[in-house]
C-alpha positions as CSV (number, residue, x, y, z in Angstrom):
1,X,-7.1,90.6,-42.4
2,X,-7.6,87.7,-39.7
3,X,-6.8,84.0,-40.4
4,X,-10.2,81.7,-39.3
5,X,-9.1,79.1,-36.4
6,X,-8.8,76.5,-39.0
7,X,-6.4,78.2,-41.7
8,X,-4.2,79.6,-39.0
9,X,-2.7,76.3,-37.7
10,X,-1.3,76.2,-41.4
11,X,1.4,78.8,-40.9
12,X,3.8,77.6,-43.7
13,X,6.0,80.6,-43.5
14,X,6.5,79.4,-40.2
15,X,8.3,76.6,-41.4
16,X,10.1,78.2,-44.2
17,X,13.8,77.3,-42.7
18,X,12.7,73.8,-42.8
19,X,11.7,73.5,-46.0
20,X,14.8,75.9,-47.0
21,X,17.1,73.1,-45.6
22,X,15.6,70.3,-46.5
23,X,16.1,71.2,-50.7
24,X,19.3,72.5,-49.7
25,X,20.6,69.4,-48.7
26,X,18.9,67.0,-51.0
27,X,20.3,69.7,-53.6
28,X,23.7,68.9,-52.2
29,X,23.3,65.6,-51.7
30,X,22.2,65.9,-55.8
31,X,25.3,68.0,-56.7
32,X,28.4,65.6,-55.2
33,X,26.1,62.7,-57.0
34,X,26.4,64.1,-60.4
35,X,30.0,65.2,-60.1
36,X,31.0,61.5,-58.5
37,X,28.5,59.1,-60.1
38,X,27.2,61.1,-62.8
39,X,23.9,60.5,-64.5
40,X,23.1,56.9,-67.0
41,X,23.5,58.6,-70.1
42,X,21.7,57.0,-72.8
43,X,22.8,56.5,-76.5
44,X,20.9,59.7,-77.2
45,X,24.0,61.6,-75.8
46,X,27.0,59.0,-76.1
47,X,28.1,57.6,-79.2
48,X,26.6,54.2,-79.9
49,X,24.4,51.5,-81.8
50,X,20.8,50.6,-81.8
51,X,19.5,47.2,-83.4
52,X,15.9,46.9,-84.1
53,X,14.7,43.5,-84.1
54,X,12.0,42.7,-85.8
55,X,10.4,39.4,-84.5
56,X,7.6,39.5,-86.5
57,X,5.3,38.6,-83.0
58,X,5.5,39.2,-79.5
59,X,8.8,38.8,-77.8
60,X,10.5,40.4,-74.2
61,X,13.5,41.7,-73.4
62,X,14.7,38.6,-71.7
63,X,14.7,36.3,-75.3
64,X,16.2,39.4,-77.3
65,X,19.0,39.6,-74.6
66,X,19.4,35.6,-74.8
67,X,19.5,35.7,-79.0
68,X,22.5,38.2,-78.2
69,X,24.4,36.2,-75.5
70,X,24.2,33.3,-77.9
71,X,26.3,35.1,-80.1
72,X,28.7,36.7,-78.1
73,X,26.9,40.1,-77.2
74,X,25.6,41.7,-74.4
75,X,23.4,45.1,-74.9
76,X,23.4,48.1,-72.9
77,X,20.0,48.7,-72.8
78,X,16.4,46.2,-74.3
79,X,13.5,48.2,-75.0
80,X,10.5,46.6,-76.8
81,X,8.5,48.6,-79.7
82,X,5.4,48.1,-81.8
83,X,1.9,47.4,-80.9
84,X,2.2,43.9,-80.1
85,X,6.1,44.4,-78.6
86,X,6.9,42.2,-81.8
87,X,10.4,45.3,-81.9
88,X,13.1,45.1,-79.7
89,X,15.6,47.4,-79.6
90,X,18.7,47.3,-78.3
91,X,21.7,49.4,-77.4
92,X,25.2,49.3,-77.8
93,X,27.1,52.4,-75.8
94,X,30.4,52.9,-77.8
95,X,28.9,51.5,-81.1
96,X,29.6,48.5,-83.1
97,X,31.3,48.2,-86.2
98,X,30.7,46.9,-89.6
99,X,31.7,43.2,-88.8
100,X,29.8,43.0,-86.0
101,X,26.5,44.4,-87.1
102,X,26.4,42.3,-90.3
103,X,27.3,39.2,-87.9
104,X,24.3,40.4,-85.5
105,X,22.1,40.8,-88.6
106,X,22.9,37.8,-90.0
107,X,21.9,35.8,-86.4
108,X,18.8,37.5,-86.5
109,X,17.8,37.3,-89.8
110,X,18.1,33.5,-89.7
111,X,15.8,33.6,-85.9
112,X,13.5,36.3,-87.2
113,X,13.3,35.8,-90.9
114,X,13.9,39.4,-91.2
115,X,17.0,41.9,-91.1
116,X,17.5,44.2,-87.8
117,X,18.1,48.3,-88.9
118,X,21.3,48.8,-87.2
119,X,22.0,52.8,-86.8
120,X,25.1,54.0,-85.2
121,X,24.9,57.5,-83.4
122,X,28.6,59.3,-83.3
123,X,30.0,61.3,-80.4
124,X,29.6,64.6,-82.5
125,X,25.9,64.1,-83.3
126,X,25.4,63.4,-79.0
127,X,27.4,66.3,-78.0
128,X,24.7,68.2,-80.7
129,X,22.0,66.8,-78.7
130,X,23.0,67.4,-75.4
131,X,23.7,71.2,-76.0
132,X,20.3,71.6,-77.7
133,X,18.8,70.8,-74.7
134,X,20.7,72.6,-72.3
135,X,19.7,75.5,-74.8
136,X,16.2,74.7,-74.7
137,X,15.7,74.7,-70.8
138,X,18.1,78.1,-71.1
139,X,16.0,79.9,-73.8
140,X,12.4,78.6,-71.9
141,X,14.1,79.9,-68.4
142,X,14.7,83.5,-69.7
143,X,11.5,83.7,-71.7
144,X,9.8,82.6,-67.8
145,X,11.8,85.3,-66.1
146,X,10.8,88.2,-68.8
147,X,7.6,87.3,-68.3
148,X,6.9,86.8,-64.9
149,X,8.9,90.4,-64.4
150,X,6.4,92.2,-66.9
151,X,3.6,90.4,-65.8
152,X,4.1,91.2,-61.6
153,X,8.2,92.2,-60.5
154,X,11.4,91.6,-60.5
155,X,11.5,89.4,-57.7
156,X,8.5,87.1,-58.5
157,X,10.8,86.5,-61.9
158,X,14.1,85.6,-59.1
159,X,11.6,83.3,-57.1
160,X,10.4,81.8,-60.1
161,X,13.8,80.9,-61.5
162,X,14.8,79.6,-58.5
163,X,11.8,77.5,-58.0
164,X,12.5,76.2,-61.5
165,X,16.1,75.2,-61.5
166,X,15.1,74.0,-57.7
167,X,12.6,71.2,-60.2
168,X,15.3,70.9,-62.9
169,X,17.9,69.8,-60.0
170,X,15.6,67.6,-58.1
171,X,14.9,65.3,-61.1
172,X,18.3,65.0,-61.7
173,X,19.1,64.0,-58.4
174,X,16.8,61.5,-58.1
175,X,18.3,60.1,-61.7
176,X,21.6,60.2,-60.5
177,X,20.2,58.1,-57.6
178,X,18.8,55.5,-59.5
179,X,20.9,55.6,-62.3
180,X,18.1,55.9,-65.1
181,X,18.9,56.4,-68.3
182,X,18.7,59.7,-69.6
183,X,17.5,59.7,-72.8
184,X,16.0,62.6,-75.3
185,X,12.3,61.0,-73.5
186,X,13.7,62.5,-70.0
187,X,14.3,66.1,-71.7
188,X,11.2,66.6,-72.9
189,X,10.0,65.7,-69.3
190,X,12.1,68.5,-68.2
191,X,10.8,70.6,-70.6
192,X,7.2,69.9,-69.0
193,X,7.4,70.3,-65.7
194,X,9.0,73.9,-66.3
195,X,6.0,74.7,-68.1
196,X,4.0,72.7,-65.2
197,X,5.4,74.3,-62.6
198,X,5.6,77.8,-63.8
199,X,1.9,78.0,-64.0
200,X,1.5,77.2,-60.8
201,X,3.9,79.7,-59.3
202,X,2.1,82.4,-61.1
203,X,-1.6,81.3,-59.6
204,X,0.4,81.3,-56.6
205,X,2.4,84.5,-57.2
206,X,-1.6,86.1,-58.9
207,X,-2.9,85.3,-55.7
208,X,-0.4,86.7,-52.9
209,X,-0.9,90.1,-55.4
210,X,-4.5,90.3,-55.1
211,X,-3.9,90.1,-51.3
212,X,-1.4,92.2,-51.5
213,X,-3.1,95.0,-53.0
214,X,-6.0,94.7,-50.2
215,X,-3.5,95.4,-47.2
216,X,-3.9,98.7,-46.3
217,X,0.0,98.8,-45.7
218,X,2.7,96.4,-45.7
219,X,5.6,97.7,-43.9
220,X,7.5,94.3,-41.7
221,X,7.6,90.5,-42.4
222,X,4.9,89.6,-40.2
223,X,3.0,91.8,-42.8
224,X,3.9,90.1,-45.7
225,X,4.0,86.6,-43.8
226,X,0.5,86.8,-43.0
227,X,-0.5,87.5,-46.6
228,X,1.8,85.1,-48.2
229,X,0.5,82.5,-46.1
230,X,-3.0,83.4,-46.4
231,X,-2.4,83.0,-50.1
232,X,-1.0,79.9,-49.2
233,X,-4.0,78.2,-48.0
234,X,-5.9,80.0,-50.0
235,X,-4.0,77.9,-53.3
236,X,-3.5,74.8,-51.8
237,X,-5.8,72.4,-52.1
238,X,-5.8,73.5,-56.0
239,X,-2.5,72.6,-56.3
240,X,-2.9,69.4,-54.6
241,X,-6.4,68.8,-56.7
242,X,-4.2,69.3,-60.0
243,X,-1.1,67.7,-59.6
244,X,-3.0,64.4,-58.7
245,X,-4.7,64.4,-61.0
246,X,-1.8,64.7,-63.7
247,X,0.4,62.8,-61.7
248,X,-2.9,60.0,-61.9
249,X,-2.5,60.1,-65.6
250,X,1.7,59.9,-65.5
251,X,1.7,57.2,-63.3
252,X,-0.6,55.2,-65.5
253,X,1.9,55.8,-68.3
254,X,4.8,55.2,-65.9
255,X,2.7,51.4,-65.2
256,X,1.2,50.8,-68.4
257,X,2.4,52.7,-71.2
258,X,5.2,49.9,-71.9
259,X,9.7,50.5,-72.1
260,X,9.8,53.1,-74.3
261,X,7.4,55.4,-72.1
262,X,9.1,54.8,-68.8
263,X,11.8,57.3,-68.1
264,X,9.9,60.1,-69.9
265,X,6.7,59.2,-67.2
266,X,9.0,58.7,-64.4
267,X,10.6,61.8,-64.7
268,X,7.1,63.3,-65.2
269,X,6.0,62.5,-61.5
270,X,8.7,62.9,-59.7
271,X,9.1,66.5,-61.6
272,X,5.1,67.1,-60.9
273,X,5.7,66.7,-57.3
274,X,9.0,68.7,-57.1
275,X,7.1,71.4,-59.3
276,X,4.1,72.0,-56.5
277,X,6.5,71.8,-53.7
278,X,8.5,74.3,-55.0
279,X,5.6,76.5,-56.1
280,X,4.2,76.6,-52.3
281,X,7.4,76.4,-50.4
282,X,10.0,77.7,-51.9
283,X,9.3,80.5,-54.4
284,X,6.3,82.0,-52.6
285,X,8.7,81.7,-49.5
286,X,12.0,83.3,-51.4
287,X,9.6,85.8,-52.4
288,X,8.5,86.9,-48.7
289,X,12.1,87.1,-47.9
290,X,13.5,89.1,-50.5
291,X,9.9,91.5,-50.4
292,X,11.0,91.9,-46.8
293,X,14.5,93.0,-47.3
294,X,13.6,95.2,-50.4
295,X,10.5,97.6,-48.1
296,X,13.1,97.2,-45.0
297,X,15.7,99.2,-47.9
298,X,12.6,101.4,-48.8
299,X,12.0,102.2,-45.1
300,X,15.7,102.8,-44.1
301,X,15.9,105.4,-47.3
302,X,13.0,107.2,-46.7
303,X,13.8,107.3,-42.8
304,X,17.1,108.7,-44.3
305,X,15.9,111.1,-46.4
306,X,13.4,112.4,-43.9
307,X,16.2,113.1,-41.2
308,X,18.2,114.8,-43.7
309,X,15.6,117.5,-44.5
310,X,14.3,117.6,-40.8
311,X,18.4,118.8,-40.1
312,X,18.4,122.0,-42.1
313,X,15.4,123.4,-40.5
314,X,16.8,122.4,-36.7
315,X,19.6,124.4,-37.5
């Protein structure tokens, strides 16, 4: 099977040590970040205190932070709640205790008319939520790779898996970069894209196994090249039709859909476009390389076996 003149300029296999390196070293660049820097962890996973103001009417972030300067405090983090932003809650990493939050609700109370909720969030109950969702993404990757290895092989489950950490890694990077906060919002973004982006490695992997199965044989790279990239082109302007359109509708949650909203949509585009890069480039492409060395094996053992059995009858 022939590429047309148009599809053949898009040889992405071509390419595939580019876009190998490229993740490698943003990867890299991700890693030494995270072990130097380290990611903005919110009060969701350090021990800490959150006062909800209620104003009663519309306030921002910048009069709640004056309120507390007034008196002496300076919060971690402001985020604004309710319909009419009439909440404002803010953050206290390391916590507060009993003297100060009753001197905090007293300050607002007499602003506000009404007493801020203070809740306090201890180191043990953090620690809890941080290794739930290192379980979660742990229990949903080997659920993907039992799947993916019933549903096609072995090796589309590898690809997969690495395509997937490949997403999970990229977001962090690009949190450790700006310094985000990661909160319990920015997990179940995670959570998300793997679901995201494993869909469309399998319409990419259902596709390069339909063209597989029409080869009359596939015995070199070049063979499984030509249909990997076929299935490629073949894919891509779905892919690029879908994630716009979901990355249209992140984005207008990322602009619009106020404070609390923010990481949680941030972390959904920038895990929407890691998640169709990695579908096209790197697990389709770590799956032509492993097929490759897995029928070079088969060939070298049946080229084996063959000579053995040809030597009895020469003698």
């Amino acid at each position: 099977m022939k590429f047309n003149s148009e599809t053949s300029k898009l040889d992405f296999i071509k390419h595939r040590k580019k876009f190998f390196a490229f993740s490698g070293a943003f990867l890299l660049t991700g890693i030494i970040l995270l072990f130097t820097i380290g990611l903005n962890l919110g009060i969701d996973f350090e021990s800490g205190t959150t006062v909800d103001v209620l104003a009663g009417e519309e306030v921002t972030a910048a009069e709640i932070d004056q309120q507390f300067a007034e008196i002496g405090y300076e919060p971690d983090d402001i985020m604004l709640a309710g319909e009419n932003n009439e909440i404002g809650r803010a953050s206290f990493i390391g916590g507060l205790d009993q003297e100060e939050s009753l001197e905090i609700q007293s300050h607002f109370e007499d602003i506000y008319g009404s007493t801020p909720n203070v809740s306090t969030i201890t180191p043990i109950v953090g620690e809890e939520l941080a290794q739930n969702a290192v379980i979660s993404v742990l229990i949903a990757t080997v659920g993907i790779i039992i799947y993916v290895t019933f549903r096609f092989e072995f090796l589309y489950g590898v690809a997969a898996i690495v395509a997937l950490f490949h997403d999970a890694l990229f977001i962090l990077t690009v949190f450790a970069v700006t310094q985000m906060e990661v909160n319990i919002p920015f997990i179940a973004a995670v959570l998300t894209i793997v679901g995201y982006s494993i869909n469309d490695t399998i319409v990419t992997f259902d596709r390069i196994r339909e063209n597989m199965r029409l080869e009359k044989a596939v015995n070199t790279f070049e063979d499984i090249s030509r249909v990997v990239n076929k299935s490629l082109v073949q894919t891509l302007a779905r892919s690029i039709n879908t994630v716009l359109t979901v990355v249209f509708a992140a984005g207008a949650l990322l602009l619009l859909g106020g404070e609390g909203l923010r990481v949680f949509s941030f972390a959904l585009v920038v895990g929407l476009v890691a998640g169709t890069y990695s579908s096209l480039f790197i697990a389709a492409q770590l799956w032509a390389v492993l097929k490759s060395k897995q029928i070079a094996r088969r060939l070298r053992r049946e080229e084996l076996k063959a000579r053995e059995e040809s030597e009895p009858e020469n003698a």
